[in-house]
N, C-alpha and C positions, 0 to 999 in steps of 0.2 A: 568366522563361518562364511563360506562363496556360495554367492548368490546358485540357485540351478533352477531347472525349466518346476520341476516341482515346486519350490516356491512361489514363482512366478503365477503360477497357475492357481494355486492359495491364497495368494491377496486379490486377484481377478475375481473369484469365486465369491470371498467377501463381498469387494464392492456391490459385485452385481446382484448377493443376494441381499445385501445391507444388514446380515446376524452372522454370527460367528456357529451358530444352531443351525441354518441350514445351509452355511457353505458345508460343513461336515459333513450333514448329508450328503450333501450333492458330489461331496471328493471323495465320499466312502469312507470317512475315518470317524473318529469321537471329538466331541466339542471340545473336552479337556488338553488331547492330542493336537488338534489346530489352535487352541490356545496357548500352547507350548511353542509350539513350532512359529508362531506370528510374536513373541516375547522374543523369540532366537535372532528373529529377521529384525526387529526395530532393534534389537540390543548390536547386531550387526552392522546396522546403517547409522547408528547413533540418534534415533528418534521416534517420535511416534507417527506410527503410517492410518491410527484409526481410532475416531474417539468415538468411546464406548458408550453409548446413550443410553435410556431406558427404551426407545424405538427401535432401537439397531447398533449399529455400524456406519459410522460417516467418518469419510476419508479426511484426513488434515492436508495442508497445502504440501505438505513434504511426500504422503501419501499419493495425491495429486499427481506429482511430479513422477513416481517410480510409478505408479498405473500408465502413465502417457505413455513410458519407454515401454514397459512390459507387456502392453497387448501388440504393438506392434511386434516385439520379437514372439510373440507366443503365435498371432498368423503367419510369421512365416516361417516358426517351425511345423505348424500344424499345413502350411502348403507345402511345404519340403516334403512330410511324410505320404499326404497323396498325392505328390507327384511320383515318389518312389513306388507306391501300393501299385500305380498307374501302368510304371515300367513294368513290372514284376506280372502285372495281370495280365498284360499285354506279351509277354515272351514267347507265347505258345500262337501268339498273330490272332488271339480272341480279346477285341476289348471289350471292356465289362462298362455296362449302364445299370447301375443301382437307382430305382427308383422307389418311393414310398408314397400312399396317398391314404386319404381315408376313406371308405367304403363308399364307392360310385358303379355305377352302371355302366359309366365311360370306360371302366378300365379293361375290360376285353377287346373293344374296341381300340385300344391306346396299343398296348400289347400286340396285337394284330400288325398294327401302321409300322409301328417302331421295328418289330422282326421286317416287314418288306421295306426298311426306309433306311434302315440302318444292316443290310444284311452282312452277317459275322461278328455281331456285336450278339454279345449274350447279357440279355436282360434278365436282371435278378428284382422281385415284386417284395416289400413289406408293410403290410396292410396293419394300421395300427386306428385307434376310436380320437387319440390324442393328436391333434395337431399342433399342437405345440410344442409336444416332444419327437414331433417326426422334422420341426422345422430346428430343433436343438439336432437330431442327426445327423442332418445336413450341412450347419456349421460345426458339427464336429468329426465333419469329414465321411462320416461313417454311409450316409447316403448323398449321390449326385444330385439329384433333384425331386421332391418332396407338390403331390398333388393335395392342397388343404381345401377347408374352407373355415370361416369366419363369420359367427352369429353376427347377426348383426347389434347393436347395441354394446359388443362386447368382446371388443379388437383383443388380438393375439398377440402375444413379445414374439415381437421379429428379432431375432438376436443381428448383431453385428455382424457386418458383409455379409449380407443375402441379396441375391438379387431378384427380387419381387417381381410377377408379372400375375396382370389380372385377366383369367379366365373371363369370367362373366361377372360385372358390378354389382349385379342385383339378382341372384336365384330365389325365385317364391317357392316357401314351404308349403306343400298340399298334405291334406289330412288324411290319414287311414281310417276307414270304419267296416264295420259288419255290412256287407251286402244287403240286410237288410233294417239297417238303420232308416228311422225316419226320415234321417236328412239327408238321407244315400239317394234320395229322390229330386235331390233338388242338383243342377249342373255346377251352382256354388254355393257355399255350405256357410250361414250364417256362424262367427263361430259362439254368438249368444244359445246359437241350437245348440249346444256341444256344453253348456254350463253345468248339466246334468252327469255329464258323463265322468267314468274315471277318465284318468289320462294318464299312459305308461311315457316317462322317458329318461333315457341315458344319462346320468348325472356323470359320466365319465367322460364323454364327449365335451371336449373345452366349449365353454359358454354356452351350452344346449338348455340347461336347466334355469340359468340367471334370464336367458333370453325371452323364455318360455313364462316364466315369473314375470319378466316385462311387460310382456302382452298381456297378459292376467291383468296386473292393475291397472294398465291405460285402459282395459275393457271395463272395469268393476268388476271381476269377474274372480272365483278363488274357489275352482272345481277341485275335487279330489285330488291327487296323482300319488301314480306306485313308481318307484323307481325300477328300474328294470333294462338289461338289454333289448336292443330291437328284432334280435330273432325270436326270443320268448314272446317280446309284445305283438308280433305279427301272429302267434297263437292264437293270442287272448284275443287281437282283434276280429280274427276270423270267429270268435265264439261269441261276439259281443260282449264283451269283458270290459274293454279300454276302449280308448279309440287313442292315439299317435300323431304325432308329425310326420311326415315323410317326405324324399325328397319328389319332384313333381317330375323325375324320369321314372319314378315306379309304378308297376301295371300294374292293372287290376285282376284281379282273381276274380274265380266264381264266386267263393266266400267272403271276396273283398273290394271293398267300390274305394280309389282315388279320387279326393276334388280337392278343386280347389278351395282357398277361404277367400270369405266376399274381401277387396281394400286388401290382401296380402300384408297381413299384418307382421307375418313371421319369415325372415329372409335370412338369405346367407350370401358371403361375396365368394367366388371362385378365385386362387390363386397358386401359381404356379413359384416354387423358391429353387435357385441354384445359389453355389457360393459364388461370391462376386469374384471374376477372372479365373473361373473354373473351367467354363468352357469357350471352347471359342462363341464368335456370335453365330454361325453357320448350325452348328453342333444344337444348341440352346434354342436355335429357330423351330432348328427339324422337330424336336423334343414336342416346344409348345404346338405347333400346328397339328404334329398328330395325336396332340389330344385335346385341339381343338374341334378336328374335326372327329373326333369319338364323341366328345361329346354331344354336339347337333346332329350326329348317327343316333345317339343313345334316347338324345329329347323328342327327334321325330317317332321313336320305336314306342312311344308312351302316346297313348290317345287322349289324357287328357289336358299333357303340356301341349301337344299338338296342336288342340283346340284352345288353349290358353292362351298360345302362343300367336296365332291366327285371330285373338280375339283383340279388341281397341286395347286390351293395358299392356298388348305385348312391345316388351323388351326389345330393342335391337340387337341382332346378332354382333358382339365385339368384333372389334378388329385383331385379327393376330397381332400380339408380340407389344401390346399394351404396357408399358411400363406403369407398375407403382411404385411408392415411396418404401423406402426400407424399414418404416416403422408403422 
């Protein structure tokens, strides 16, 4: 049997998920099928590429060995095919910018910069709750560059070749309540006031709910919560139902008061992913800047990051083009 890009891409899948259960998932086929097909490939090479533990999947030294070769040739058939998609997009003289991020304030703002910054580039938007799986997009080609963010306490798998860049280090979470909640009165919102209340949040958003849990026990604290989307919880907080997290670019309504929490217990890091030698640096510059500056458009358009911002715990504005680590 000769080795091909499918298999390659089968024993990757293993390693990186360490079960035979959910590389399957992950490649779309049945456990029993990848166990077939991984019995072909060791009987192929003459050995074993993975010992089967009660934990997982761990690679043997000979396994080791054919992973080292195979992710290199798997990046560069996975660069060969978008640099192909690239031509192909490009023939009609429209290059294409796939961008994805998860739900921000910044992004009409970004959108905006990017059509006058990039003009004849056609920008294509997909807004997903996951940031994890919009940063797996990105290493799998499928999006250019990927707007996340990152609970804090509760870092995200940067897969291999991304190239990380940090928006903002530290964004404080401000709380949602009913306009007129008791503690809608005060300009920062003890969040001991708040131990009474329910509390709606997104258990679908990577790290939102462990985060959220976090804060809870460093406070003592083990109030209600509904799980739920943030458009239904913006409802219920309008009716005094819940009260939410939110991020501190979002405005207040009549039926709805933003504050901050006293000590910003609750944070998130800003980050920006392209694949590594995807774009040029010029290209990647433009990208990050114009949604850096959506962003500080989108934080001053908010009264009460404004005045958070303005206040002694404020943050420095980042410098563009900040590099982080890839993990």
């Amino acid at each position: 049997m000769e080795l091909d890009v499918r298999h390659l891409r089968a024993l990757c899948a293993i390693a990186d998920t360490g079960s035979l259960h959910r590389a399957a998932r992950q490649l779309g086929t049945s456990q029993p099928a990848l166990t077939t097909q991984l019995r072909r490939i060791e009987h192929s090479l003459g050995g074993l590429l993975f010992c089967r533990e009660r934990t997982g999947c761990r690679p043997t030294p000979l396994g080791q060995t054919v992973l080292s070769r195979a992710r290199p040739l798997l990046a560069g058939m996975d660069a060969l095919v978008t640099e192909v998609r690239a031509v192909v997009d490009g023939v009609d003289g429209r290059p294409r910018l796939r961008i994805g991020s998860t739900a921000s304030r910044a992004i009409p703002g970004w959108l905006r910069r990017l059509r006058e910054r990039l003009p004849g580039t056609e920008t294509q938007l997909h807004v997903a709750v996951s940031a994890g799986a919009l940063l797996g997009l990105v290493a799998a080609g499928e999006l250019d560059v990927a707007f996340v963010h990152q609970v804090e306490g509760c870092p995200l798998r940067v897969p291999d070749g991304l190239d990380v860049r940090v928006l903002v280090e530290r964004e404080p979470q401000f709380i949602s309540l009913a306009v007129d909640h008791p503690a809608a009165e005060d300009e920062v919102v003890d969040l001991a006031d708040l131990a009474g209340d329910r509390w709606m949040v997104d258990p679908s958003v990577d790290g939102e709910w462990d985060g959220l849990r976090r804060v809870f026990a460093a406070a003592g604290l083990n109030p209600r919560v509904l799980h739920g989307d943030y458009l239904t919880a913006a409802s219920l907080v309008a009716t005094g139902e819940v009260v939410t997290p939110c991020q501190p670019t979002s405005r207040p309504r009549p039926d709805m008061a933003i504050r901050p929490l006293r000590g910003d217990p609750l944070a998130v890091r800003l980050l920006l992913a392209a694949r590594t030698g995807a774009y040029e640096e010029a290209l990647y510059g433009t990208v990050h800047s114009a949604l850096d500056a959506a962003y500080w458009e989108a934080a001053r358009m908010s009264a009460p990051y404004r005045a958070w911002l303005a206040g002694p715990l404020r943050i420095p504005a980042p410098r563009p083009c900040l590099r982080a680590g890839g993990g």
